[in-house]
N, C-alpha and C positions, 0 to 999 in steps of 0.2 A: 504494500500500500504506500505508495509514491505521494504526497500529498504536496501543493507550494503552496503559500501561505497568498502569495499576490496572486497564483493565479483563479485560486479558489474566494477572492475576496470578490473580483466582478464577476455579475452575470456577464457581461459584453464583454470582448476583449479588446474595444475598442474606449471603453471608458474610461480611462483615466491617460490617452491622450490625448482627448476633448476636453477633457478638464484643466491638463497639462496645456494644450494648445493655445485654451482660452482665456487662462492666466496669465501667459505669455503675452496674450493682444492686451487684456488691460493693464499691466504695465509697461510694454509701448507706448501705446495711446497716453498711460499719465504722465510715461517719460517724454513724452515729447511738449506735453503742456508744461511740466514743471520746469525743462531746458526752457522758458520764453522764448520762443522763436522773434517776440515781437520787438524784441533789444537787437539783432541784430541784422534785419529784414527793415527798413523804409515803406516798403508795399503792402498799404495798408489790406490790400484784398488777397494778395498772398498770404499773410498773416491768418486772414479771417477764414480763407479757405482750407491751413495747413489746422486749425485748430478745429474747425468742423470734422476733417478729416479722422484728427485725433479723437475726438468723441465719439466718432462713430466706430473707431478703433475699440473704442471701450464697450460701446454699446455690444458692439458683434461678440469682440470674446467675452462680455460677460453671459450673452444670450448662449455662446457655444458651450461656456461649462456648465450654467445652469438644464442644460440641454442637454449635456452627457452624462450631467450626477444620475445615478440612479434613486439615491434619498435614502435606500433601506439601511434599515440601522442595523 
């Protein structure tokens, strides 16, 4: 009786690098708000655009890992 402890922890064996993945996009996403892009950029709509960007960075991996947690305790 073979048993691993991570692989018997998910049903999917793809979940935990959706959660991994999705981690990774929101801190991108915060990393690149909290570098101010707008100290060193003049272009007011580039600015505006790379921090929309950034948010939506956050938005996706958080939707991705809440999306791949399975929840069961």
């Amino acid at each position: 009786m073979n048993t691993n402890a991570l692989t018997e922890r998910f049903d999917d064996e793809l979940e935990p690098i959706g959660i991994a993945v999705g981690a990774f996009l929101v801190l991108v996403g915060l990393s690149t708000v909290v570098g101010t892009p707008w100290t060193t950029n003049p272009d007011t709509l580039a600015v505006a655009l790379k921090l929309v960007g950034a948010l939506a960075t956050v938005a996706l991996g958080a939707g991705l890992a809440s999306l791949s947690w399975n929840g069961r305790e």
